[in-house]
C-alpha positions in Angstrom: -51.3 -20.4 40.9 -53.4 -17.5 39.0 -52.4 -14.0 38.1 -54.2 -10.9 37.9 -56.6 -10.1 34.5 -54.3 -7.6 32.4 -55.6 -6.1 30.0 -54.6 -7.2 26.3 -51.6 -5.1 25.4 -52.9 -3.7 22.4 -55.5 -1.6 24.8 -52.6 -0.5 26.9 -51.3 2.7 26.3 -47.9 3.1 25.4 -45.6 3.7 27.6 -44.2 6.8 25.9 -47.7 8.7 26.3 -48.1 7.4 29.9 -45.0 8.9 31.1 -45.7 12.0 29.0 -48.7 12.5 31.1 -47.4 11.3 34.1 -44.7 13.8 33.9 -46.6 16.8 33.3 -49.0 15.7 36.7 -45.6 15.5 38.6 -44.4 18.5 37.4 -47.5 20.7 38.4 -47.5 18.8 41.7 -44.1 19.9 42.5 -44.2 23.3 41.4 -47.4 23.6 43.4 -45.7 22.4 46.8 -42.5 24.1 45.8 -44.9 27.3 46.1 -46.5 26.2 49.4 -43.3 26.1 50.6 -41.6 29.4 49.4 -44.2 31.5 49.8 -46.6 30.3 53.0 -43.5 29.6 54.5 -44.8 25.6 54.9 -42.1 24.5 56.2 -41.9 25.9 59.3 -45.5 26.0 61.1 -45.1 26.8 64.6 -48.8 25.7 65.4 -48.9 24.1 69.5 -51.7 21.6 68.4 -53.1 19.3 65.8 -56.3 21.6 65.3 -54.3 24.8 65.2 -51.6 23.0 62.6 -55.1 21.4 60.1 -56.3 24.9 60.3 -53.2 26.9 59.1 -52.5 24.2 56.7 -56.1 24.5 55.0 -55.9 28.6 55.2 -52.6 28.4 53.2 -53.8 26.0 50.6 -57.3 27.6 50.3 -55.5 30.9 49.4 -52.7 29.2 46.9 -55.9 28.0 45.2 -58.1 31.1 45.1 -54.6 32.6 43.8 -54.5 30.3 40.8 -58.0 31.2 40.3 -57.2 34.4 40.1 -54.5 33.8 37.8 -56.8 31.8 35.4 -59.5 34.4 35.3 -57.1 37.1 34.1 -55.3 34.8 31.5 -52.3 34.0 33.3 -50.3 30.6 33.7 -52.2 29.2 36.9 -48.8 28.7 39.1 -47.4 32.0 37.9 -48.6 33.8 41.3 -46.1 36.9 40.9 -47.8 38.4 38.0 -50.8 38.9 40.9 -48.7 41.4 42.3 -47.1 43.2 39.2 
């Protein structure tokens, strides 16, 4: 019986860094769909097909990201979409 190659634990980053980074990925995920859901109302689509549902879905995401885009150019936190409006 054989195991998987690991690499030597001295190469491996510690675990305290990995879930450093790990948390800050999850955090921006969540805030980002937490978003998606608030304010395109994600939750509810009433689309009556497949093609109709993959179309409002990208329409929604392509504007959170153009918003965040937005956000950047002027300085802004990216997820910090209110200040758009202000």
């Amino acid at each position: 019986m054989t195991s998987c190659s690991r690499r030597p634990s001295a190469t491996r980053r510690p675990i305290r860094i990995r879930s450093a980074v790990l948390g800050k990925r999850r955090w921006r995920i969540e805030s980002t769909f937490a978003q998606l859901v608030e304010r395109y109302q994600l939750k509810q689509v009433w689309a009556r097909d497949l093609w109709h549902f993959g179309n409002r879905l990208v329409r929604k995401v392509l504007s959170h990201t153009i918003a965040m885009q937005l956000n950047a150019a002027l300085g802004h936190p990216p997820l910090r979409l209110a200040l758009l409006l202000d």
